[in-house]
N, C-alpha and C positions, 0 to 999 in steps of 0.2 A: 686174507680175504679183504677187499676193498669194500667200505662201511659205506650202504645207504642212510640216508639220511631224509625222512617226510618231513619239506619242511611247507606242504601246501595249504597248512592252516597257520603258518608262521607268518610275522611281517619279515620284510627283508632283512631292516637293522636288528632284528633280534636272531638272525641267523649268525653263528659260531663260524667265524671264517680261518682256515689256519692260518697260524703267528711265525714261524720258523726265527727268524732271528730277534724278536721279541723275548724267547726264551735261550736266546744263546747265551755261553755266559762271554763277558768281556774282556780281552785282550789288550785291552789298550795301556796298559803298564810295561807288559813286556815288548809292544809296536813301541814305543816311544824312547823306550832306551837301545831298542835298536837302530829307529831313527837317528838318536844322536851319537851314539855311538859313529853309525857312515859320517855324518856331517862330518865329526872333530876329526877322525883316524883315516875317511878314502880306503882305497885300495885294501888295507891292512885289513880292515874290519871286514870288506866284504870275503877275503879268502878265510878268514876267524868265520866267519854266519855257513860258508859253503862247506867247511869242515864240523861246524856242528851241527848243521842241520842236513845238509848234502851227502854226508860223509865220503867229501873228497877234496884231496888237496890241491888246490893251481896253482898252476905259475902264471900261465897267461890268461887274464879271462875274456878278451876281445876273441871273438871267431876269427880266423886267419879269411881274408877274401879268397884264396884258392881252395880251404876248405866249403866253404859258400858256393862256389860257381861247381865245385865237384859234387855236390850234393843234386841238381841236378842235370847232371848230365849222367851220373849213375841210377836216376831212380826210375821206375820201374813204368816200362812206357804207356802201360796201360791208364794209371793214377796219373801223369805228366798231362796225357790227353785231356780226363774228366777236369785239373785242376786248370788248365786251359781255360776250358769252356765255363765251368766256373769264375773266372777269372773275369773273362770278357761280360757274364754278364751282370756280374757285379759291378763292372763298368761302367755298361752300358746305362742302367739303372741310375749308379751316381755321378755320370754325366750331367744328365736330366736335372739333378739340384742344385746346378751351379748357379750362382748368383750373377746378376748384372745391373750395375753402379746404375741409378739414375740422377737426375736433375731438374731441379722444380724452380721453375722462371720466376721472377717476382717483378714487381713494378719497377723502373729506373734504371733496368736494365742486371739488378743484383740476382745473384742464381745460392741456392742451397742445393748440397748434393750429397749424397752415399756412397762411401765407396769403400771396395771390399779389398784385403791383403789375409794372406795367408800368414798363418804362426810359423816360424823359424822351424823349429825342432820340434818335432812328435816322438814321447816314447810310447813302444807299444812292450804291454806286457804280455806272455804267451803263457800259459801256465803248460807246468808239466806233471810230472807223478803217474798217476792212474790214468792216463793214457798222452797222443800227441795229440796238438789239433793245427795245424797247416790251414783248417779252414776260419782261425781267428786271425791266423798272420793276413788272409786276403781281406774277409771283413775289418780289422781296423787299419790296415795298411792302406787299401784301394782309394776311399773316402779322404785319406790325407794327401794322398798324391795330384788325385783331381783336384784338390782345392788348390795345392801347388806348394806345400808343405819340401823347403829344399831339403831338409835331413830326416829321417826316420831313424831309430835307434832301439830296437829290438833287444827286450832280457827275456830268459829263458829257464829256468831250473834245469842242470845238469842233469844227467843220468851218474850212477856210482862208478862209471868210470870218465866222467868227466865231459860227456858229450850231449849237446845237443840232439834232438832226434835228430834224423837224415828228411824225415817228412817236411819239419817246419823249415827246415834248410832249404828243402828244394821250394817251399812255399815263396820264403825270403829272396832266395836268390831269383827267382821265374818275374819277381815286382823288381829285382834290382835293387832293392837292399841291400847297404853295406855296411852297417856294424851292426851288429850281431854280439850280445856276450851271453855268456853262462852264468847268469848270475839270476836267482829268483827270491820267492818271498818278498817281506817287509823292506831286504837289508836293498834288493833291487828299486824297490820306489824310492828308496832314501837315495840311493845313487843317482835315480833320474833325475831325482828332483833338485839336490844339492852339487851334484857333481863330485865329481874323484879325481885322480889322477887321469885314469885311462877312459871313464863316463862322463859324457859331460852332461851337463845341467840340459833340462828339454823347458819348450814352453807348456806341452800339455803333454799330458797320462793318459794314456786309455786298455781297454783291453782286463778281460774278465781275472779273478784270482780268489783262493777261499780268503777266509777271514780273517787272516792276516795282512793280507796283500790288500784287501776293502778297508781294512783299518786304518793304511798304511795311506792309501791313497784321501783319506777322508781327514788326518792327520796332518796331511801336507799341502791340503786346498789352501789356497791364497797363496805360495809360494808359489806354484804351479797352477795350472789350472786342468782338470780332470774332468770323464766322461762322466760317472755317475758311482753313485753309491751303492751296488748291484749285491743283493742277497740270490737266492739258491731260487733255480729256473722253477718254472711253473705253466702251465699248460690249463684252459678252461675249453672245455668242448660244448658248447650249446646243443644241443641237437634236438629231434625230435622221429617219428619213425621212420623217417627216408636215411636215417643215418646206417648204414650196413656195424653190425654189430662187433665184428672181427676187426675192423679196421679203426672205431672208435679204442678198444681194448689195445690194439699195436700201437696206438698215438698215444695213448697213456705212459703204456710201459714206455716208451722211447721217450717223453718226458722222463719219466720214476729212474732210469738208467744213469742220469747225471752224477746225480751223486743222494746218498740217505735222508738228504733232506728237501729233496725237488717235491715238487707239491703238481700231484696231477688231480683234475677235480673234471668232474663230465655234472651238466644242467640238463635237465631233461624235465618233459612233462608228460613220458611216455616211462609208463611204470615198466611197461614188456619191454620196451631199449634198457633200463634201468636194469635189472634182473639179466640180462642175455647179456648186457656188457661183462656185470661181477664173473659171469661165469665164462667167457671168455678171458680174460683177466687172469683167473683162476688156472685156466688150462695151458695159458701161456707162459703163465710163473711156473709150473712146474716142468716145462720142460726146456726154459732158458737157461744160458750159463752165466749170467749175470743173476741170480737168482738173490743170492745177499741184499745184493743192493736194492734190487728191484720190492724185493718184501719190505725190507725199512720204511721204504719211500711210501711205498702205497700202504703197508702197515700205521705210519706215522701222520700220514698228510694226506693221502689217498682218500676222496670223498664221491659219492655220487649223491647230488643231491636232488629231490626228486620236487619240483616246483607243482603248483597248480596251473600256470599255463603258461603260453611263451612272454607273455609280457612279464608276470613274474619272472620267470628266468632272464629274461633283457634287465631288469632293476638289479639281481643279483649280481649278475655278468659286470653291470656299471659299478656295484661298490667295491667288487672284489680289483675292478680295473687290471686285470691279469697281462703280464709279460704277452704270452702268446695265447690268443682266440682263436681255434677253431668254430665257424660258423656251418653246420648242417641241418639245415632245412629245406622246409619246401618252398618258402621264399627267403632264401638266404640275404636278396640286397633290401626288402622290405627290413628283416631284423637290422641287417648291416646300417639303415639311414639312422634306427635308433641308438644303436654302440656310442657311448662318448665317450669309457677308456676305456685301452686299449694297445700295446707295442705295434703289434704284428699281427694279422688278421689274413685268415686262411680259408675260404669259400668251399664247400662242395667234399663230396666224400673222398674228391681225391686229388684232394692240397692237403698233405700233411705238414706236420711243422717241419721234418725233415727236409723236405724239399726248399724250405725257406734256409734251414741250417749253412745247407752246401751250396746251393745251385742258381734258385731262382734269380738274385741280385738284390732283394733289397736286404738289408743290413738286420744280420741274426743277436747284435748290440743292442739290447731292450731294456726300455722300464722296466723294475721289478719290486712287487709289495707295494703295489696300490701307488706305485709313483706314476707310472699312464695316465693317472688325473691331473700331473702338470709338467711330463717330462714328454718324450721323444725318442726313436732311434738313434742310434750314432748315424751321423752325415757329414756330409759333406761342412754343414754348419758348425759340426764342431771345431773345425778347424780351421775356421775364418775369421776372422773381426772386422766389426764396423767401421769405419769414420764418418764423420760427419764435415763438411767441409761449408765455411759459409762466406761469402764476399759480399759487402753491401760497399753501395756507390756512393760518393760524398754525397749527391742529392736526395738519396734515402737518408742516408743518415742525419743529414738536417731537419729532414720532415717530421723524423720520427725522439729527434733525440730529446728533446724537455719531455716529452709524455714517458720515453722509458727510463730516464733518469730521477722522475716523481715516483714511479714504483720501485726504483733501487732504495728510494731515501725512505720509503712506508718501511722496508725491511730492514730500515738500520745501517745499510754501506753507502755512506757519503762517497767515498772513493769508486766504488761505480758509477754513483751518478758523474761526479767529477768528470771520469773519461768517458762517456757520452759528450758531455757539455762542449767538452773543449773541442770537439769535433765540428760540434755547429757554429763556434766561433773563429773555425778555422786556424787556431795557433797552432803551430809546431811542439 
């Protein structure tokens, strides 16, 4: 049963918000000598990690490109279609965030500019286990290719006979992705990040994994560079009594389905939404087949909290800064102008988060655990880099050079002033 909670005589900051990986215990002993382990041994080490953890042994672990292109053109036409359209509009969307170089004129004719280039090599990680997901290979893939990203380099966790799904394959292969390997966990970001024999070294990481793989990639920041530090999904429902009560309860559990430690929570200031969702919730767990998991989640982390009004619930919503916001009300953009964190933001009783997961286009890559207060989607941004480019004219640089040569020498570098100076004096 999912736990109400009265908290409309409470202040906000005194409201108990769930902790999930605040209480996990720590990995980072055994990510670390796996880590180095890949670095020193390549190749050896990661068929040693696929045999102990995998339980299976390779020979090859690159995907062969004709098993890639056969993947699909055997999959099933119905899924080809949806993962199409998916496709396109995941596109279409991070199109729209492309950047474009400008130039800002200065007196004397000297110009300052911005200008953007794309990272080398993106690895994407794809998790596997408890289920495929073909729609992470299009969300982190899609965003690297618009930017213009020339290599993508896809790892994957085997299956116990050794194979990638067929789903993520046909995922991979529909963007044209060419390397593809079997290889997951810790020992796969060590590979990304370090290189192997047969992996080679990527400029960034991205793409979701449990806490191994989060460990792994948090491990390895500054060698590489990486999407975020992503704990266990989470879903906050604002609502109020226009929200239809069966559909709030299905956005829950389809959060709580992730995995035991997804944190679904509904805000409300309608004590009868409050009460009709539990009990929807309730009728829905009993006759799911994900049931296990679904209890855990809402058992452990599942909260309805019941506000005094919607501005309360807008402060809570802000501190909790949730992965994914559903907003149902009766003036959904009125609350909407007050949200200030927030991933992914879903209007009206019928935007669910699922439709963000697969379909809509923008990017299902979210803040998580109150990181929406300084983080972002994945985009397009993430795999770009700035430069800055600047030309000044010998006549600028005359006018200006004693004056910024006096503030190099306030900070102690003679030597910058130096090359100013000798600019104004004109020597060689």
């Amino acid at each position: 049963m999912i736990t109400i909670k009265d908290v409309r005589k409470s202040s906000v900051e005194a409201v108990r918000l769930p902790a999930v990986s605040k209480d996990a215990p720590s990995v980072e002993g055994p990510v670390r000598r796996i880590l180095e382990k890949v670095r020193k041994e390549g190749d050896a080490a990661l068929r040693f990690y696929s045999k102990k953890f995998d339980g299976v042994s390779l020979t090859a672990l690159a995907v062969p490109a004709a098993e890639i292109a056969a993947a699909q053109r055997n999959a099933d036409p119905a899924f080809l279609r949806v993962l199409k359209r998916s496709a396109a509009n995941i596109t279409r969307f991070h199109r729209a965030q492309q950047r474009r170089p400008f130039t800002v004129s200065a007196p004397h004719g000297s110009q300052l500019q911005q200008i953007y280039r794309s990272v080398e090599r993106a690895g994407v990680y794809v998790p596997g286990g408890k289920a495929a997901y073909p729609s992470t290979v299009l969300m982190n893939v899609i965003p690297a290719l618009v930017a213009g990203v020339s290599e993508v380099h896809l790892v994957s966790p085997p299956d116990a006979h050794g194979n990638i799904h067929p789903d993520v394959l046909t995922a991979a292969s529909l963007l044209g992705v060419k390397h593809v390997y079997r290889i997951g966990g810790a020992q796969a970001i060590a590979a990304l990040a370090f290189g192997t024999e047969t992996v080679p070294a990527v400029d960034k990481i991205v793409g979701p994994g449990n806490i191994f793989v989060a460990t792994a990639k948090r491990l390895v920041y500054g060698t590489v560079g990486i999407d975020s530090f992503a704990g266990p999904s989470e879903v906050l429902i604002l609502a109020d009594d226009t929200a239809e009560p069966s559909f709030v309860a299905a956005d829950l559990l389809a959060q709580a389905e992730h995995d035991e430690r997804a944190v679904p929570i509904l805000v409300t200031p309608s004590r009868t939404l409050a009460h009709s969702v539990r009990a929807e919730v309730q009728r829905m767990l009993e006759r799911s087949d994900r049931r296990r998991i679904l209890e855990a989640s809402i058992k452990g982390q599942g909260r309805i909290y019941l506000v005094a009004s919607m501005k309360q619930g807008i402060a809570l919503t802000n501190r909790f800064a949730p992965e994914h916001l559903e907003i149902i009300t009766k003036r959904d953009r009125e609350v909407l102008a007050q949200i200030r964190h927030a991933g992914s933001i879903f209007l009206g009783n019928h935007s669910p988060v699922a439709i963000g997961d697969y379909f809509a286009g923008p990017n299902h890559v979210l803040p998580t655990e109150g990181t929406a207060r300084f983080s972002s989607p994945l985009s397009v941004d993430d795999f770009i880099k700035r430069s800055s480019v600047i030309r000044y004219t010998a006549a600028q640089m005359r006018e200006v050079a004693d004056a910024v040569a006096s503030f190099a020498e306030r900070e102690g570098l003679s030597a910058h002033a130096a090359s100013l100076r000798i600019r104004k004096q004109g020597r060689a």
